[in-house]
N, CA, C and O of each residue as an XYZ file, in Angstrom:
444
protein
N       0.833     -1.178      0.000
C       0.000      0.000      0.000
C       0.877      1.241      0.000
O       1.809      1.485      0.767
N       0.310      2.141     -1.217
C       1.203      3.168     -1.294
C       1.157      4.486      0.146
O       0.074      4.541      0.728
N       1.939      5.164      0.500
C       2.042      6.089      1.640
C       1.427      7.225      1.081
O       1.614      7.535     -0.095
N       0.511      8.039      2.049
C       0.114      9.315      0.920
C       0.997     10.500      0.491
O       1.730     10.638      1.470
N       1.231     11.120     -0.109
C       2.296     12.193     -0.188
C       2.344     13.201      0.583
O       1.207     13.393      1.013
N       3.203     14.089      1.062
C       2.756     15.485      1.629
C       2.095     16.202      1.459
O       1.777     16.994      2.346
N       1.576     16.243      0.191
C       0.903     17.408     -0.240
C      -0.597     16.902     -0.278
O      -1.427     17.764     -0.565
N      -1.109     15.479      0.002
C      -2.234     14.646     -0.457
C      -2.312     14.795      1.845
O      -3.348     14.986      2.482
N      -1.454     14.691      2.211
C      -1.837     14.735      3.841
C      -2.111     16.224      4.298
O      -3.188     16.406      4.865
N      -1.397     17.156      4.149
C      -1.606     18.567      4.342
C      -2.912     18.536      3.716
O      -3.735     18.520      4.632
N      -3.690     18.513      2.214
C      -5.231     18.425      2.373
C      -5.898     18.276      3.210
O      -6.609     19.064      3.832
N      -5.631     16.656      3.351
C      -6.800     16.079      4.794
C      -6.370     17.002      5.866
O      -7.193     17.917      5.819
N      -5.624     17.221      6.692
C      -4.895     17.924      7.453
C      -6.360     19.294      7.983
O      -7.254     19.467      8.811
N      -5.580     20.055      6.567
C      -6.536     21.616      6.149
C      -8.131     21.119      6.255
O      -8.919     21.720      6.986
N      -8.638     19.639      5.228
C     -10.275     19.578      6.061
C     -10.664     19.359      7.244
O     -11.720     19.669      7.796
N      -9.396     18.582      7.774
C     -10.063     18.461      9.257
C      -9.759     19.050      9.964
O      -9.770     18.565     11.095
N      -9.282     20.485      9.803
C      -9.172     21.739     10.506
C     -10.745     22.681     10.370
O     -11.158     23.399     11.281
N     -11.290     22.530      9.362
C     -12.718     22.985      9.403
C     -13.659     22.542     10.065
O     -14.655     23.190     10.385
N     -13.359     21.012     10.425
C     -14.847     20.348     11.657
C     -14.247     21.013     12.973
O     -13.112     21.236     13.394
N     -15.928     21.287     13.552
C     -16.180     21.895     14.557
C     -17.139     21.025     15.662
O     -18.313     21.085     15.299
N     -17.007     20.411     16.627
C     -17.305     19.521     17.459
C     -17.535     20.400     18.853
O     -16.646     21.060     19.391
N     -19.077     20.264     19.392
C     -19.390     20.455     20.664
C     -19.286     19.651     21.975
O     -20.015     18.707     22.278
N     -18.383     20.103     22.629
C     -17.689     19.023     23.843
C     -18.800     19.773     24.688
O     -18.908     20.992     24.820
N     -20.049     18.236     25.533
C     -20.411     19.149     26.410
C     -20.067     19.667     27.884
O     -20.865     18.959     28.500
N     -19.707     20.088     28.433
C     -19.241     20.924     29.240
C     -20.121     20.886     30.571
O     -21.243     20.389     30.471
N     -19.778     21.282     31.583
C     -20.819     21.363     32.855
C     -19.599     22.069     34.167
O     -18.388     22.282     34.103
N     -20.480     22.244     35.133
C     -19.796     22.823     36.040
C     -19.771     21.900     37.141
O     -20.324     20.833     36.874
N     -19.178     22.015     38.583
C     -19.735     20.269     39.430
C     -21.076     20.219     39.522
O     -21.813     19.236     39.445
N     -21.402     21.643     39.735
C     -23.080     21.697     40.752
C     -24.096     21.317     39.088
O     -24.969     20.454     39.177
N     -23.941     21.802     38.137
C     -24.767     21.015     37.126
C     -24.317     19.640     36.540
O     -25.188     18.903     36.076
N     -23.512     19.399     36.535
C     -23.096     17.735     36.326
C     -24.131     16.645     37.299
O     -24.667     15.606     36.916
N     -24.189     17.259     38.611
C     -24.682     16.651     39.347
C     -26.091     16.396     39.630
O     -26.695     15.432     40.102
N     -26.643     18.255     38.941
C     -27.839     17.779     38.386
C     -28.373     17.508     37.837
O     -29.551     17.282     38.111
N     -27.736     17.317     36.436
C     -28.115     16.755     35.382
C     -27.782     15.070     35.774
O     -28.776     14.386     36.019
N     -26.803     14.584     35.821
C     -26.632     12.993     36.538
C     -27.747     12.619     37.656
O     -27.686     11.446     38.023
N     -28.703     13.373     38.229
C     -28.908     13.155     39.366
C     -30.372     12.825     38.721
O     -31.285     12.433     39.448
N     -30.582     13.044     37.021
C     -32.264     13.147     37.247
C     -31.852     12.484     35.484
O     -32.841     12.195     34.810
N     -30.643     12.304     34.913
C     -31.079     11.261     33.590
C     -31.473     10.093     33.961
O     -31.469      9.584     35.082
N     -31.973      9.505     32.503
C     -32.730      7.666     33.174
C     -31.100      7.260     32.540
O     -31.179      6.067     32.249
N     -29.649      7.774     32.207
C     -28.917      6.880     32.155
C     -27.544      7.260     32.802
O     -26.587      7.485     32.061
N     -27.427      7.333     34.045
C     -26.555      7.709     34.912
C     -25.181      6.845     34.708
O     -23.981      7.057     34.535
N     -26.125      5.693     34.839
C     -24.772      4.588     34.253
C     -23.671      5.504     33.416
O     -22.503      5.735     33.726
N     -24.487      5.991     32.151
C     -23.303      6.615     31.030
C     -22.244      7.781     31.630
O     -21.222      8.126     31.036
N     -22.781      8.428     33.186
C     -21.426      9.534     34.100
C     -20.510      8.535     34.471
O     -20.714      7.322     34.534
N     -19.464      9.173     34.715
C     -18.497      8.694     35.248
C     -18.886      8.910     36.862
O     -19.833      9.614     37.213
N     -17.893      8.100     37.910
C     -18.257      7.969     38.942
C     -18.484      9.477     39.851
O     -19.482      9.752     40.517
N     -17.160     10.408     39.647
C     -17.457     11.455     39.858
C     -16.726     12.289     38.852
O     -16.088     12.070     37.822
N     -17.255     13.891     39.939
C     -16.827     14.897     38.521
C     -15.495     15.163     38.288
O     -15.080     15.462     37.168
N     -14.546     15.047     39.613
C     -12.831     15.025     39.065
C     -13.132     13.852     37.682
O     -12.768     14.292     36.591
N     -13.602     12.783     37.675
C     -13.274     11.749     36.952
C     -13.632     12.318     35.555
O     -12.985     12.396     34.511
N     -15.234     12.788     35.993
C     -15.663     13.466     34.705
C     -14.810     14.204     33.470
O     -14.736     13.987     32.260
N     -14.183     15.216     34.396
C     -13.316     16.676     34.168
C     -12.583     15.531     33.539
O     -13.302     14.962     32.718
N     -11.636     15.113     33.630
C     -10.503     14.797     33.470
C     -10.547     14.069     32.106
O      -9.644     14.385     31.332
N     -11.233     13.363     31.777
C     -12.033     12.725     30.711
C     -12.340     13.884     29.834
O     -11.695     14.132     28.816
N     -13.086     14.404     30.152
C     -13.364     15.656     29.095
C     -12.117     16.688     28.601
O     -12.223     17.417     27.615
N     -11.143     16.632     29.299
C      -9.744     17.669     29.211
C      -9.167     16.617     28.107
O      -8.650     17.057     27.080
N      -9.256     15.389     28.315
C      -8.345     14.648     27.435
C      -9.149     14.217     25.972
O      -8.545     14.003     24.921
N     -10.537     14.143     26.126
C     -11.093     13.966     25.051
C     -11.057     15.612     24.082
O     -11.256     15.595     22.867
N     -10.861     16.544     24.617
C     -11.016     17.963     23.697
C      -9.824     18.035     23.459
O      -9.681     18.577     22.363
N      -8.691     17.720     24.000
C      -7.596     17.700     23.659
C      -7.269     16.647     22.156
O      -6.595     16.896     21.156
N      -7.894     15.688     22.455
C      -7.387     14.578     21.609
C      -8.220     15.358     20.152
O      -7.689     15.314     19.042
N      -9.053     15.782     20.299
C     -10.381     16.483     19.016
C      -9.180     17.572     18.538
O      -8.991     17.723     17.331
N      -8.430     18.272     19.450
C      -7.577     19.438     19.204
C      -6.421     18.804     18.097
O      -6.261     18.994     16.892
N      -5.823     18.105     18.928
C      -4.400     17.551     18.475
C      -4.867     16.807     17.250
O      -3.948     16.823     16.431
N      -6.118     16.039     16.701
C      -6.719     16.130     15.253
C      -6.697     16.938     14.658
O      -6.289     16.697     13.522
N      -7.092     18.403     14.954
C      -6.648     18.836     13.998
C      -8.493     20.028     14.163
O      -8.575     21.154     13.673
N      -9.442     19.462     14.795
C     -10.680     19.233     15.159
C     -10.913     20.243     15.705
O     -10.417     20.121     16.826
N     -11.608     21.694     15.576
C     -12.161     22.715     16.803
C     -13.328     21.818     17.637
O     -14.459     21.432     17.343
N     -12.360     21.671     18.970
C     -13.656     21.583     19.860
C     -14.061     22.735     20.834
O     -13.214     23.555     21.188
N     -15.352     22.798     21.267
C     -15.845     24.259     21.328
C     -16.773     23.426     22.582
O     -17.457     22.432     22.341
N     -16.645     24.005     23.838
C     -17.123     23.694     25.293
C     -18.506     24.306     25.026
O     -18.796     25.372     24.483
N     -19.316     23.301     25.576
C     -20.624     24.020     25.635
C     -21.086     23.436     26.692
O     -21.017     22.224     26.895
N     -21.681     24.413     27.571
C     -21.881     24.080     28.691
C     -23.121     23.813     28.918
O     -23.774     24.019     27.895
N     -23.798     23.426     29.840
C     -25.544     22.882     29.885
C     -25.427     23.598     31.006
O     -24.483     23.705     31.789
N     -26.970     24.289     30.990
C     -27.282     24.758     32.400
C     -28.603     23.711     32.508
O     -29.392     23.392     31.618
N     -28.566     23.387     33.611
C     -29.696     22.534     33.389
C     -30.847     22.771     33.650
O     -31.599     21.798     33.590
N     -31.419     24.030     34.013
C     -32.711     24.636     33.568
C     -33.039     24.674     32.081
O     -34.127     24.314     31.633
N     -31.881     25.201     31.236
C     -32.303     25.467     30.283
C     -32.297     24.002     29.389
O     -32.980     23.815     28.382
N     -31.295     22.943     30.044
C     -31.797     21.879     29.561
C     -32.864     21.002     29.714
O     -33.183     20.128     28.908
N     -33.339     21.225     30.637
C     -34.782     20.322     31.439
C     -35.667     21.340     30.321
O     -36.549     20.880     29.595
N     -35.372     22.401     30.325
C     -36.541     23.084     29.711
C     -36.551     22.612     28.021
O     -37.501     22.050     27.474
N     -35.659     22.872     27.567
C     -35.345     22.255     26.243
C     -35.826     20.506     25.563
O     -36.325     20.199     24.480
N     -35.485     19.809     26.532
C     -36.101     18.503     26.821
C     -37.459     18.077     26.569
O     -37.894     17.202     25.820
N     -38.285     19.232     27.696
C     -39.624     19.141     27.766
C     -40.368     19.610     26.134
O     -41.129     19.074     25.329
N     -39.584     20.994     26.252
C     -40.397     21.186     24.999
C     -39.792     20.257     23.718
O     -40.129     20.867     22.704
N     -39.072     19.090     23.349
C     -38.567     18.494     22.490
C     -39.020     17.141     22.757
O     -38.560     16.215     22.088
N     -40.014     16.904     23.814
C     -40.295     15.723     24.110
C     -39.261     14.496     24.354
O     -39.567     13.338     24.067
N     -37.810     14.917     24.999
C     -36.873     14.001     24.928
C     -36.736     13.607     26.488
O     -37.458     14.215     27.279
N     -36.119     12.923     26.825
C     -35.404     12.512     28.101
C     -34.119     13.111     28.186
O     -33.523     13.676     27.269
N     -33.667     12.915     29.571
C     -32.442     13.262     30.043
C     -31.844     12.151     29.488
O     -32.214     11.137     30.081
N     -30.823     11.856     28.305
C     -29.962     10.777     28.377
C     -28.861     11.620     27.084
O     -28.718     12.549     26.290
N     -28.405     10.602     27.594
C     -26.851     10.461     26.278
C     -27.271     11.201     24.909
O     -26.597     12.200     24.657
N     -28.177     10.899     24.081
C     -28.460     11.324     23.023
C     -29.544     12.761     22.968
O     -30.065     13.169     21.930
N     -29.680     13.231     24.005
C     -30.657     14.262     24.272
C     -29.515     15.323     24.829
O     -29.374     16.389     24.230
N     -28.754     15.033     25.911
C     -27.703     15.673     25.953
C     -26.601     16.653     24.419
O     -26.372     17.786     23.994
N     -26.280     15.256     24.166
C     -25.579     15.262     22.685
C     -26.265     16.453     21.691
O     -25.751     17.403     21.100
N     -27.480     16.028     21.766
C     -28.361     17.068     20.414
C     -28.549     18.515     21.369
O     -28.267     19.638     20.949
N     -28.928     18.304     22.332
C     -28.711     19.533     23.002
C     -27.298     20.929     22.550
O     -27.363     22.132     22.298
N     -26.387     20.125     22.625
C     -24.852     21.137     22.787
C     -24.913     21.072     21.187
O     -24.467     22.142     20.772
N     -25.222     20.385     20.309
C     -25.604     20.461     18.950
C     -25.873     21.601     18.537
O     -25.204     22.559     18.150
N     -27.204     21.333     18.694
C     -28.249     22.593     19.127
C     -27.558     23.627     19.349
O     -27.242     24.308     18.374
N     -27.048     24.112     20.940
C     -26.669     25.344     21.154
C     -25.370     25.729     20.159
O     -25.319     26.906     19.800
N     -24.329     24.828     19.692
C     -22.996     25.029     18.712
C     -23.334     25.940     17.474
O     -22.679     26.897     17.060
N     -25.122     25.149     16.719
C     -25.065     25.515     15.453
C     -25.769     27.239     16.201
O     -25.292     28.187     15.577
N     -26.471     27.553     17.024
C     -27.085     28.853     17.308
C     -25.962     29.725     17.551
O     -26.054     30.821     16.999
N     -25.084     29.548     18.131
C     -23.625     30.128     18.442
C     -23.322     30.639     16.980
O     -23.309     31.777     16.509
N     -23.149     29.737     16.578
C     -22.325     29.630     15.352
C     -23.332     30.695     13.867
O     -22.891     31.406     12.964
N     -24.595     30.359     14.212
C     -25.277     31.331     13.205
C     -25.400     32.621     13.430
O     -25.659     33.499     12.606
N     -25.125     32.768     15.073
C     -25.543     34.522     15.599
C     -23.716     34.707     15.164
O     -23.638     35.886     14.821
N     -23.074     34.421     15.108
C     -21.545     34.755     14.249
C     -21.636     35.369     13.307
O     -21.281     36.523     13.071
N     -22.339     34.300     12.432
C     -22.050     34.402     10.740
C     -22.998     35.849     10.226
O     -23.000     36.199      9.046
């Protein structure tokens, strides 16, 4: 298998400098309330040092790709509220679309 060239890696390089990825973010006191009321708690880590620490190395690793990752934080009023009116649950994939959500609104009041 041929190796790609320099100039064929600097491409990929330059596209995957354009993805933009929402790491979601929390503070202890909302981590805890958001963990304290999803139906999938299982998916937190045990605690929030553990949390943090996980999240420093996963935005890092998105970075050192090459990847903007961009902290978005949940307040969890505004996520319980968001939820309700979206008919979703507190879990993994409601979370996820959540910081989605707030990345692309960020990102359009920019442009």
């Amino acid at each position: 298998m041929r190796k790609p060239s320099l100039q064929q890696r600097l491409r990929a390089k330059n596209r995957s400098q354009s993805f933009i990825v929402a790491v979601t973010w929390y503070t202890e006191e909302s981590w805890a309330q958001v963990k304290a009321t999803a139906t999938d708690p299982e998916c937190f880590e045990a605690s929030f040092p553990k949390w943090e620490a996980t999240a420093v190395k996963a935005r890092r690793e998105f970075q050192r790709s090459g990847v903007r990752a961009i902290e978005c934080q949940i307040a969890p009023e505004e996520f319980f509220d968001w939820c309700a009116l979206n008919s979703q649950n507190n879990n993994s994939t409601s979370r996820a679309e959540f910081v989605s959500t707030k990345l692309t609104e960020a990102l359009e009041t920019k442009a």
